[in-house]
mmCIF file of the C-alpha atoms, coordinates in Angstrom:
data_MODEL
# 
_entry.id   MODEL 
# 
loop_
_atom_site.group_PDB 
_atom_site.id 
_atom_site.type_symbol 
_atom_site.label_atom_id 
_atom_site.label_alt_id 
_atom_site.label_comp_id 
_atom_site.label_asym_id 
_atom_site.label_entity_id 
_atom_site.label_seq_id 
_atom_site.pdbx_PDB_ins_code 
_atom_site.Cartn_x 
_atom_site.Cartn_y 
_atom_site.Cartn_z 
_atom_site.occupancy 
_atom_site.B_iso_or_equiv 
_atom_site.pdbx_formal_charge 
_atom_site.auth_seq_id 
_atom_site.auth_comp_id 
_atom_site.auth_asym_id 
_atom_site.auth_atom_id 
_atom_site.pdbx_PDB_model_num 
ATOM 1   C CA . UNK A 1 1   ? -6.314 -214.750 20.563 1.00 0.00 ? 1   UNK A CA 1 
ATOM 2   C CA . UNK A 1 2   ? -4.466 -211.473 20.729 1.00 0.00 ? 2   UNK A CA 1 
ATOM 3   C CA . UNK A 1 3   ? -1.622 -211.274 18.485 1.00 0.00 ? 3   UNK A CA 1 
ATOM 4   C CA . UNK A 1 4   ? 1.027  -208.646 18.628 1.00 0.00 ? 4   UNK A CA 1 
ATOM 5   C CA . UNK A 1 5   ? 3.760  -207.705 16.465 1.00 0.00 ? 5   UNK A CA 1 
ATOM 6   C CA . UNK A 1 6   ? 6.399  -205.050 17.591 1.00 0.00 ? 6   UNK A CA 1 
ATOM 7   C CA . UNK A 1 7   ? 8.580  -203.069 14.877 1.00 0.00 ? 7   UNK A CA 1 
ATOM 8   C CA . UNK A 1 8   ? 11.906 -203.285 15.824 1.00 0.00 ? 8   UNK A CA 1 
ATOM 9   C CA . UNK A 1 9   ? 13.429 -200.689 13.531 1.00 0.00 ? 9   UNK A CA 1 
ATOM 10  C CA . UNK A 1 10  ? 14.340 -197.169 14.446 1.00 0.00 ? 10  UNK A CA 1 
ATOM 11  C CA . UNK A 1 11  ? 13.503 -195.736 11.652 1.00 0.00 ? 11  UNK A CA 1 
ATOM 12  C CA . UNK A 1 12  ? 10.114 -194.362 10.896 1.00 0.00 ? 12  UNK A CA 1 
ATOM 13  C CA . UNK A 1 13  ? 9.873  -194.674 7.031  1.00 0.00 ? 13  UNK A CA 1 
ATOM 14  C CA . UNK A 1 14  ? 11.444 -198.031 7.225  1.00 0.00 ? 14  UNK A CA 1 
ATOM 15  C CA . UNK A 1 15  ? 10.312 -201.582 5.349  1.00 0.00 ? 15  UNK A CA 1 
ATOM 16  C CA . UNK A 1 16  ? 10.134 -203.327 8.514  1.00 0.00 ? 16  UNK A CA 1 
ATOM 17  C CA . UNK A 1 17  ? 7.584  -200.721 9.480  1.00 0.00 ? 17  UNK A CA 1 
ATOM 18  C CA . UNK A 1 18  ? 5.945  -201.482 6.638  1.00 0.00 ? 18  UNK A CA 1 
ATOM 19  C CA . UNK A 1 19  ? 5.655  -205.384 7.046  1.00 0.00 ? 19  UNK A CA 1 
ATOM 20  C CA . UNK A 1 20  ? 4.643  -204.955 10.508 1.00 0.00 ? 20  UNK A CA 1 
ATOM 21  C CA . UNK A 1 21  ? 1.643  -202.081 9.273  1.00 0.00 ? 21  UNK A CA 1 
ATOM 22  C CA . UNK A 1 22  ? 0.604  -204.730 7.407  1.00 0.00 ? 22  UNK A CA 1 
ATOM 23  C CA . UNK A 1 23  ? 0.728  -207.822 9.653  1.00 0.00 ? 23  UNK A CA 1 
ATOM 24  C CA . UNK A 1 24  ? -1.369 -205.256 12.327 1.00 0.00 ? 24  UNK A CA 1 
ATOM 25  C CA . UNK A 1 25  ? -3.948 -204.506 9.358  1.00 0.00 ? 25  UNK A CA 1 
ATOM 26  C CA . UNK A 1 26  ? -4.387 -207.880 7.523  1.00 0.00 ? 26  UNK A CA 1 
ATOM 27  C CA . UNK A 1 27  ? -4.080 -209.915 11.185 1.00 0.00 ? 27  UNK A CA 1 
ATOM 28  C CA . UNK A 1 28  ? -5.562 -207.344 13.739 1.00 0.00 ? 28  UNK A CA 1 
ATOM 29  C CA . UNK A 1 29  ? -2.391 -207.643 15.692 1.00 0.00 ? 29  UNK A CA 1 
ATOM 30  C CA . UNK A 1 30  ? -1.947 -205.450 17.853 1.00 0.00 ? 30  UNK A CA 1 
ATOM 31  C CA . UNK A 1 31  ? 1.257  -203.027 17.244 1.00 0.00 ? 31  UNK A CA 1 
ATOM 32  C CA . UNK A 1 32  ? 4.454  -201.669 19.148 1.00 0.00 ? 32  UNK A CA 1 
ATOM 33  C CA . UNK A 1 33  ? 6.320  -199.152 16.734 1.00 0.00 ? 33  UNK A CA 1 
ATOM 34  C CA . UNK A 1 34  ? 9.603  -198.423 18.438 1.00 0.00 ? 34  UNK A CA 1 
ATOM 35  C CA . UNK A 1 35  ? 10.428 -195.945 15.923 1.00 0.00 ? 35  UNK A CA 1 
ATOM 36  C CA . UNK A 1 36  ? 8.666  -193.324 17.814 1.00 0.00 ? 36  UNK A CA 1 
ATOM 37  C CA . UNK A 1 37  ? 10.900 -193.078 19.726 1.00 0.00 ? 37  UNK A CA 1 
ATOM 38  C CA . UNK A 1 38  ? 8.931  -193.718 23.616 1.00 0.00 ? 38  UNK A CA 1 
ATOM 39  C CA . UNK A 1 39  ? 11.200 -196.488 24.875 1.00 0.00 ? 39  UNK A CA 1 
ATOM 40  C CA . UNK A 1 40  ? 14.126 -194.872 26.723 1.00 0.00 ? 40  UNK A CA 1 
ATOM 41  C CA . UNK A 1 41  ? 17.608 -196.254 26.371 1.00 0.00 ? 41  UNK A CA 1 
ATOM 42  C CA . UNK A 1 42  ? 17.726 -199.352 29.505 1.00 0.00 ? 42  UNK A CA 1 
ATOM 43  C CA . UNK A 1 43  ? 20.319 -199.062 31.865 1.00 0.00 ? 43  UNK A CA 1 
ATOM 44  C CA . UNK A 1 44  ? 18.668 -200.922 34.601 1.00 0.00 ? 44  UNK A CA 1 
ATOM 45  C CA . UNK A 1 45  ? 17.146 -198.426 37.448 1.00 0.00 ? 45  UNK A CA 1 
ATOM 46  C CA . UNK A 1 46  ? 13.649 -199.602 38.723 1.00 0.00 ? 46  UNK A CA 1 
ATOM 47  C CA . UNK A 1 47  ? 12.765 -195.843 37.482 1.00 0.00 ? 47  UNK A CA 1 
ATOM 48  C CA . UNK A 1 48  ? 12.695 -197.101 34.257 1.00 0.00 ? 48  UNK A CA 1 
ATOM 49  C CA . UNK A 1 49  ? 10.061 -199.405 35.077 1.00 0.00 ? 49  UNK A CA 1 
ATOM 50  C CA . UNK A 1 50  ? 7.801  -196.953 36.173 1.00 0.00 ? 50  UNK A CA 1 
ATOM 51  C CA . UNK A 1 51  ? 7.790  -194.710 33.197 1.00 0.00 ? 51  UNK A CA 1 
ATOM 52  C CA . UNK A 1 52  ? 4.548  -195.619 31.241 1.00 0.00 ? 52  UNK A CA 1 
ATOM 53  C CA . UNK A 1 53  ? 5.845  -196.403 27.880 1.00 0.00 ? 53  UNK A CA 1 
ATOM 54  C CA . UNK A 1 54  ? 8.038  -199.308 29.785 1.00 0.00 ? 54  UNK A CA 1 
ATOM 55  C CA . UNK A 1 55  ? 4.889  -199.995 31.849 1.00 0.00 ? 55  UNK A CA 1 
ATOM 56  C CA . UNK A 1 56  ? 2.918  -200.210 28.438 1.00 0.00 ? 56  UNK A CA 1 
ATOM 57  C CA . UNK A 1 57  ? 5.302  -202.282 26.722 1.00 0.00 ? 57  UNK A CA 1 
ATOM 58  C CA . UNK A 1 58  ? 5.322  -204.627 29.281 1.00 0.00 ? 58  UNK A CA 1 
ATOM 59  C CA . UNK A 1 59  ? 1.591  -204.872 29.640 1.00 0.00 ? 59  UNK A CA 1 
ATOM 60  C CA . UNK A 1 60  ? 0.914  -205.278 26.159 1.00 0.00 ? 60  UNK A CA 1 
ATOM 61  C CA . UNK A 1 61  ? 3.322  -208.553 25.513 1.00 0.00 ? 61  UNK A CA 1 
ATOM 62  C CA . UNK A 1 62  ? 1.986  -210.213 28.836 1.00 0.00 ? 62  UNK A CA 1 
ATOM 63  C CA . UNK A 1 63  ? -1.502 -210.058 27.603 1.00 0.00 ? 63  UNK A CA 1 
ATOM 64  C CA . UNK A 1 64  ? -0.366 -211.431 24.434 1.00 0.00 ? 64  UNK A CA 1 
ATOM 65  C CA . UNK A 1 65  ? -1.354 -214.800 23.296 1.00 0.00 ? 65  UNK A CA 1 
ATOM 66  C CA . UNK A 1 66  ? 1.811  -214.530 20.320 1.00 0.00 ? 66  UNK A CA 1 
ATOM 67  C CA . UNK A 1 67  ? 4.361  -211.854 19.396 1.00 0.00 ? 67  UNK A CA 1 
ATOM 68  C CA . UNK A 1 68  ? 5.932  -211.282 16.331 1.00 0.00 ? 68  UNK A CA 1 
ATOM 69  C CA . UNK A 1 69  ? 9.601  -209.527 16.393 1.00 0.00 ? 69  UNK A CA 1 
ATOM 70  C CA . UNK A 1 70  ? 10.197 -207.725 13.272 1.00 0.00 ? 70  UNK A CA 1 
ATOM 71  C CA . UNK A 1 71  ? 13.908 -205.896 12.547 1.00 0.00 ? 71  UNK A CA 1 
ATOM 72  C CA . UNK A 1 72  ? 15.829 -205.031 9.932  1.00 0.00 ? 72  UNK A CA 1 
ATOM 73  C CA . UNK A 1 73  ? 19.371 -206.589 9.453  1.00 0.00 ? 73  UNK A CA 1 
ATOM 74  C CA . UNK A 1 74  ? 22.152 -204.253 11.245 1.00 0.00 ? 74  UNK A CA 1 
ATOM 75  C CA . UNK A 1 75  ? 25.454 -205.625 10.956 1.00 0.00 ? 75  UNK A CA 1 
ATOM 76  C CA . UNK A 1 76  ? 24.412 -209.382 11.081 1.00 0.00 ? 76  UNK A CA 1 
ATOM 77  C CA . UNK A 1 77  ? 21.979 -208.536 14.197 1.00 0.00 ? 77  UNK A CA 1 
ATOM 78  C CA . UNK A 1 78  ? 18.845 -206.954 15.323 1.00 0.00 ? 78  UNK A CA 1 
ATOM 79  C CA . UNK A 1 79  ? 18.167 -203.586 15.445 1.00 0.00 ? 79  UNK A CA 1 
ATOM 80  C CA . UNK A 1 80  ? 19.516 -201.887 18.718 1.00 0.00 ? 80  UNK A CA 1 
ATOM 81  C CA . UNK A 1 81  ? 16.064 -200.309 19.016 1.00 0.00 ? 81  UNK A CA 1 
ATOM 82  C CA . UNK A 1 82  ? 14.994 -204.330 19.482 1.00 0.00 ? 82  UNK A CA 1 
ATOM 83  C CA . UNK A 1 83  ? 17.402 -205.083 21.838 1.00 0.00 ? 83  UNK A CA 1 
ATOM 84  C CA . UNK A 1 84  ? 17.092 -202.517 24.192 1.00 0.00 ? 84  UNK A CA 1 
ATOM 85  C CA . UNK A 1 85  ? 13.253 -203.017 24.053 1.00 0.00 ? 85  UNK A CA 1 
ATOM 86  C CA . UNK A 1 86  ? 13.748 -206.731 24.721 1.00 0.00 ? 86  UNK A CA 1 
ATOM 87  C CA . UNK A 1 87  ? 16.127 -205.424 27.681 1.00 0.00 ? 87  UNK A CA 1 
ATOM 88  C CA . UNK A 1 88  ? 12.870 -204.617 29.413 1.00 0.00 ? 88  UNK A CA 1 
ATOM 89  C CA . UNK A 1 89  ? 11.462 -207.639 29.261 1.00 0.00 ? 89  UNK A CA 1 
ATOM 90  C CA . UNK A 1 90  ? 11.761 -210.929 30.773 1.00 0.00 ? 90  UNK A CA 1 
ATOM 91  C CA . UNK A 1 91  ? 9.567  -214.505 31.593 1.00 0.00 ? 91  UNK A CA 1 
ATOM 92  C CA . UNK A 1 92  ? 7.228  -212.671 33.082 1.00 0.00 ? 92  UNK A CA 1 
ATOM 93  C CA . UNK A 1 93  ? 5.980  -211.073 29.658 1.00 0.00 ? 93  UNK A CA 1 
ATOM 94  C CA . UNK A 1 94  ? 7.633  -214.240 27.680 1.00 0.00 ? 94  UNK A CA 1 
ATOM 95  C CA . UNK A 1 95  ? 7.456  -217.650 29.355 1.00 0.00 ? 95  UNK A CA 1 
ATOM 96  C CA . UNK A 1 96  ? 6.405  -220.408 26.683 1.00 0.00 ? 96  UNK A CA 1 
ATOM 97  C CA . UNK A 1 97  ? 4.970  -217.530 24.963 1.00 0.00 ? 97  UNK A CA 1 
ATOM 98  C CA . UNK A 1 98  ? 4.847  -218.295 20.963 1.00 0.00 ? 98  UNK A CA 1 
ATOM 99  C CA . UNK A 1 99  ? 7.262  -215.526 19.358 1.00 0.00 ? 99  UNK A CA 1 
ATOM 100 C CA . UNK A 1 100 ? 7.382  -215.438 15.407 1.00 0.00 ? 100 UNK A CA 1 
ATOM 101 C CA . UNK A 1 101 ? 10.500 -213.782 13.988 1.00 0.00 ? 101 UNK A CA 1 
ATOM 102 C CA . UNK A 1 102 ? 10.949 -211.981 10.910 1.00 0.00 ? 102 UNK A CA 1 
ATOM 103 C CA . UNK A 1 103 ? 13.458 -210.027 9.612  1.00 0.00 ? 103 UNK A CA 1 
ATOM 104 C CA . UNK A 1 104 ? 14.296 -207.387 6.678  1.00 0.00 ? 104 UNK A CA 1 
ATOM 105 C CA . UNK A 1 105 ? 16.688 -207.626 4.691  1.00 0.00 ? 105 UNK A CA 1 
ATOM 106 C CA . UNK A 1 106 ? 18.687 -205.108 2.641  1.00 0.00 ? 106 UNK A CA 1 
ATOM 107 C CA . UNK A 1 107 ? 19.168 -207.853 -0.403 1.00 0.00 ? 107 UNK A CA 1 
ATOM 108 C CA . UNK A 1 108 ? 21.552 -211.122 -0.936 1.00 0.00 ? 108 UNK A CA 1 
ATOM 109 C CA . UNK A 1 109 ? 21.727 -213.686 1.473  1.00 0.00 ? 109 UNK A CA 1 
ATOM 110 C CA . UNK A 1 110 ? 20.996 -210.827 4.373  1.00 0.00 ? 110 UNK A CA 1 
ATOM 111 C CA . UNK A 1 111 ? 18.538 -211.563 7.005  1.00 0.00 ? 111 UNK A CA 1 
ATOM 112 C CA . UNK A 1 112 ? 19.695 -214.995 8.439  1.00 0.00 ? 112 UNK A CA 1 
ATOM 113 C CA . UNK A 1 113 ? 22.286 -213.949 10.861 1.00 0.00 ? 113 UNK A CA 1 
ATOM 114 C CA . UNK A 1 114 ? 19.933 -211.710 12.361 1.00 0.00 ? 114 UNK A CA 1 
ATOM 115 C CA . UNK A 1 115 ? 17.120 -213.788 13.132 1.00 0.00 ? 115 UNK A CA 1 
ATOM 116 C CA . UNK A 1 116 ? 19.864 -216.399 14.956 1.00 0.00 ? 116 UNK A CA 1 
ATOM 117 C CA . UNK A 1 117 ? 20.252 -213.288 16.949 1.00 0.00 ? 117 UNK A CA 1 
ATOM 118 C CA . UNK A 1 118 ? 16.988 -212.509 17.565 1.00 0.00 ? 118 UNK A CA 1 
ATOM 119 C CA . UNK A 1 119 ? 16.189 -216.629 18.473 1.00 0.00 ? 119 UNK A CA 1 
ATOM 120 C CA . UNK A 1 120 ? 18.766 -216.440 21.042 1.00 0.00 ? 120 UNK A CA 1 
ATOM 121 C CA . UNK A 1 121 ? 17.751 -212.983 22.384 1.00 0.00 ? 121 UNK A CA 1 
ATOM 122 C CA . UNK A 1 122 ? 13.865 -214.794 22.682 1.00 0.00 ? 122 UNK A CA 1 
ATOM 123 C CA . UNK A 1 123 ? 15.879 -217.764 24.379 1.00 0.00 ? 123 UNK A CA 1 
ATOM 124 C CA . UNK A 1 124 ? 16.714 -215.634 26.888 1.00 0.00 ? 124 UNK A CA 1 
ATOM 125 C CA . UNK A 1 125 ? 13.651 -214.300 27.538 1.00 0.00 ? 125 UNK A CA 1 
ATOM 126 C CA . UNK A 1 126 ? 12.001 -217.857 28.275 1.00 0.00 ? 126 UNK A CA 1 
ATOM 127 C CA . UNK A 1 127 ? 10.071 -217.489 24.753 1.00 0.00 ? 127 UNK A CA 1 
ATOM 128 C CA . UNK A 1 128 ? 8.719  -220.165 22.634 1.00 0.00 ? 128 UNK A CA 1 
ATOM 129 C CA . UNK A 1 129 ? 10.418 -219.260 19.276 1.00 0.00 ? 129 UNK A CA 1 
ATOM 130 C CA . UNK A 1 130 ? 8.706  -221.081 16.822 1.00 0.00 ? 130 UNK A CA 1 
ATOM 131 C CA . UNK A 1 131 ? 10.802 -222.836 14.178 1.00 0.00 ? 131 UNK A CA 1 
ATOM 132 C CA . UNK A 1 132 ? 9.059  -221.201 10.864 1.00 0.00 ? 132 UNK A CA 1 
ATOM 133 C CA . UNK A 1 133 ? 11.024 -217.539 10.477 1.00 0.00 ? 133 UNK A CA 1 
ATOM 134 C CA . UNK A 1 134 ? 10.879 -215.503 7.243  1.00 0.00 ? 134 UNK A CA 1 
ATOM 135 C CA . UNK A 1 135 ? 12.892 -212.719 5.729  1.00 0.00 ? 135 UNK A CA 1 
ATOM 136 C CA . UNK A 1 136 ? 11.579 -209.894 2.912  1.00 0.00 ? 136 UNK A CA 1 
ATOM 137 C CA . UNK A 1 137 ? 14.150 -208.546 0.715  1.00 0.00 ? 137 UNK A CA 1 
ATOM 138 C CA . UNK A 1 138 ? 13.582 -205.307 -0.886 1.00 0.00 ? 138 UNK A CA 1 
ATOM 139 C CA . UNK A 1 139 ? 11.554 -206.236 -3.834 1.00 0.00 ? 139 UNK A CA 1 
ATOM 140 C CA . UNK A 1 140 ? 8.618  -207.801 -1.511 1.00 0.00 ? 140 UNK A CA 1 
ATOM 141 C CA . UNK A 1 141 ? 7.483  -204.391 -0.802 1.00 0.00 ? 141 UNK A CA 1 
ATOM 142 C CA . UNK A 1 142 ? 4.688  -202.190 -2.242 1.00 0.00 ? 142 UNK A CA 1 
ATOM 143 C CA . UNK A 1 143 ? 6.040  -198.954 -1.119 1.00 0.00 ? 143 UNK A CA 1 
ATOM 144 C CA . UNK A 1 144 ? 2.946  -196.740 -2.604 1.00 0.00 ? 144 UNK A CA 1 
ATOM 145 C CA . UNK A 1 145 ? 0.313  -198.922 -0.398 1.00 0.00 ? 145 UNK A CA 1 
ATOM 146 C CA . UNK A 1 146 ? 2.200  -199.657 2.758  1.00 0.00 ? 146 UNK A CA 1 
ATOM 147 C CA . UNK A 1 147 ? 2.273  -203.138 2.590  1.00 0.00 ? 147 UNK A CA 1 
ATOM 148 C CA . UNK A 1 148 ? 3.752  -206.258 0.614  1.00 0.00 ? 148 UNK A CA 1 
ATOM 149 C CA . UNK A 1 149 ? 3.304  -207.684 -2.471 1.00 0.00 ? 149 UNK A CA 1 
ATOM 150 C CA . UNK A 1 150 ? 1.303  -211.307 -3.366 1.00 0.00 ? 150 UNK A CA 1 
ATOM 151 C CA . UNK A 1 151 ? 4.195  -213.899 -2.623 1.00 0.00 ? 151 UNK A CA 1 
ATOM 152 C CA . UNK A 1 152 ? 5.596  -212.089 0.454  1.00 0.00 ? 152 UNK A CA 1 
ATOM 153 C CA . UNK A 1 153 ? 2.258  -212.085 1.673  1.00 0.00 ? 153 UNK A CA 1 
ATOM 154 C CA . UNK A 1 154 ? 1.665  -215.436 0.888  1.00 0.00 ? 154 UNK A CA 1 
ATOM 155 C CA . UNK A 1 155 ? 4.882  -216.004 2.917  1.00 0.00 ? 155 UNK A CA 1 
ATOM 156 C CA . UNK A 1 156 ? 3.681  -214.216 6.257  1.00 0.00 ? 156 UNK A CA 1 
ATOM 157 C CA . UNK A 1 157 ? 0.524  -215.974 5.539  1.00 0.00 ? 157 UNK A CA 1 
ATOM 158 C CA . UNK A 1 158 ? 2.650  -218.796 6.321  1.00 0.00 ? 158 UNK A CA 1 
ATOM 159 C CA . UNK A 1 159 ? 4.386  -217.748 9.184  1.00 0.00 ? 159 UNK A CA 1 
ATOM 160 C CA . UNK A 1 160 ? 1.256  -216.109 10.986 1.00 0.00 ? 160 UNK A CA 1 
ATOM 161 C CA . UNK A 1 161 ? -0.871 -219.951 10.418 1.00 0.00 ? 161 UNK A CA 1 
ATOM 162 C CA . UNK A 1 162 ? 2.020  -221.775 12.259 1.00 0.00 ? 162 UNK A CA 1 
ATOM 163 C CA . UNK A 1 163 ? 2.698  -219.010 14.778 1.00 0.00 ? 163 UNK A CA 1 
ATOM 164 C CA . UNK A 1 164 ? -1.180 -219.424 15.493 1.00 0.00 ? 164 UNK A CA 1 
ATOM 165 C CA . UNK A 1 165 ? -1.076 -223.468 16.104 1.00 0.00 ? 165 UNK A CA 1 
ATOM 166 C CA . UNK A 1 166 ? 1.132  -222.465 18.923 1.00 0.00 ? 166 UNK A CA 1 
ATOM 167 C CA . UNK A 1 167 ? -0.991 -219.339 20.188 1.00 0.00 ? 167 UNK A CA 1 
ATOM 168 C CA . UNK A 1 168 ? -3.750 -222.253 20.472 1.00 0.00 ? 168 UNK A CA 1 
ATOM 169 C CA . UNK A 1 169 ? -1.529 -224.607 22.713 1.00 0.00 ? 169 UNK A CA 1 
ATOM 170 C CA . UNK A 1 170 ? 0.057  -221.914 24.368 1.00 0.00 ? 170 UNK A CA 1 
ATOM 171 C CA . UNK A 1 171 ? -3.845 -220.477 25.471 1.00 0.00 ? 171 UNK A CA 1 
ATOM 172 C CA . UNK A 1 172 ? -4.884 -223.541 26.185 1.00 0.00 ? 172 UNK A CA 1 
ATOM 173 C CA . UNK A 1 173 ? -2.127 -224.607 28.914 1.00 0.00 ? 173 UNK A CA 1 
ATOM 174 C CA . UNK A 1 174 ? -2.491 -221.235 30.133 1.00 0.00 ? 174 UNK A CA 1 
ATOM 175 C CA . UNK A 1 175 ? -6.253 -221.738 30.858 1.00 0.00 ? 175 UNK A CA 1 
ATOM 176 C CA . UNK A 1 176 ? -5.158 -225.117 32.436 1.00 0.00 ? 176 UNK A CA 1 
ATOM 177 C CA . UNK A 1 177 ? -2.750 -224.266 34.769 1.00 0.00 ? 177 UNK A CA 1 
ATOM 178 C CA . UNK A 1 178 ? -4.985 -221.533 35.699 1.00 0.00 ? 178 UNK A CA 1 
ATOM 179 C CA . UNK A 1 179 ? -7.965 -224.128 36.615 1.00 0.00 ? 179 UNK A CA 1 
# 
């Protein structure tokens, strides 16, 4: 099954790139990092379809079997850089697809109002959001190794075994319907 997480954050020395580094390593996703940058601002022309980072993009989430979206928390929301990567996408990449959210958080109670955002955003996509999302705070990161400490990893552990029950289903009707 070919998982793939996409880092929603702009920023290149960011914790949600970290968390998704680490979900690619430990899980052999497969990874979109927006924060370099290659995804051009949507307004809509077919042109932009034809550029090959779109055409890339959009390739690698069809083939996909299950996508996490990862973004930091930016004013109660996903990360623009998200959004206007999501822009380029639609139910032809996302239909019943299994999407796993997860969201950083700069502290507090952070983290929740974004992933509502992000749910809806995959509702409008025709995604399968699955029910089990997750938020790291700050101190779930081990900055000098690139990746997350024991109980935050125990936590996308978590997420990543439910997300998979879906992937399963969601291969499985796909290999029906194609019969």
């Amino acid at each position: 099954m070919k998982l793939t997480i996409i880092n929603g954050s702009p920023r290149q020395k960011g914790r949600t790139g970290i968390a998704s580094r680490y979900i690619a390593r430990k899980y052999n996703a497969e990874l979109i990092d927006l924060s370099m940058g290659e995804i051009p601002l949507y307004n809509g022309t077919e042109e932009q379809y034809q550029l090959p980072a779109v055409k890339k993009l959009r390739k690698q989430i069809a083939d996909s079997d299950g996508v996490i979206l990862a973004s930091p928390e930016y004013h109660s929301a996903m990360s623009g850089a998200l959004k206007n990567a999501l822009d380029f996408l639609g139910s032809e990449q996302f239909a019943h697809k299994p999407v796993g959210l997860l969201v950083v958080a700069g502290g507090g109670k952070g983290g929740i109002n974004a992933l509502n955002n992000m749910r809806i955003a995959g509702r409008g996509v025709y995604a399968n959001v699955i029910p089990k999302q997750l938020v790291l705070d700050p101190h779930c990161f081990d900055y000098e190794n690139d990746g997350l400490y024991e109980e935050p990893a125990n936590l996308v552990e978590g997420l990543i075994q439910e997300l998979q029950v879906y992937m399963k289903a969601y291969k499985q009707i796909k290999q029906e319907i194609n019969e």
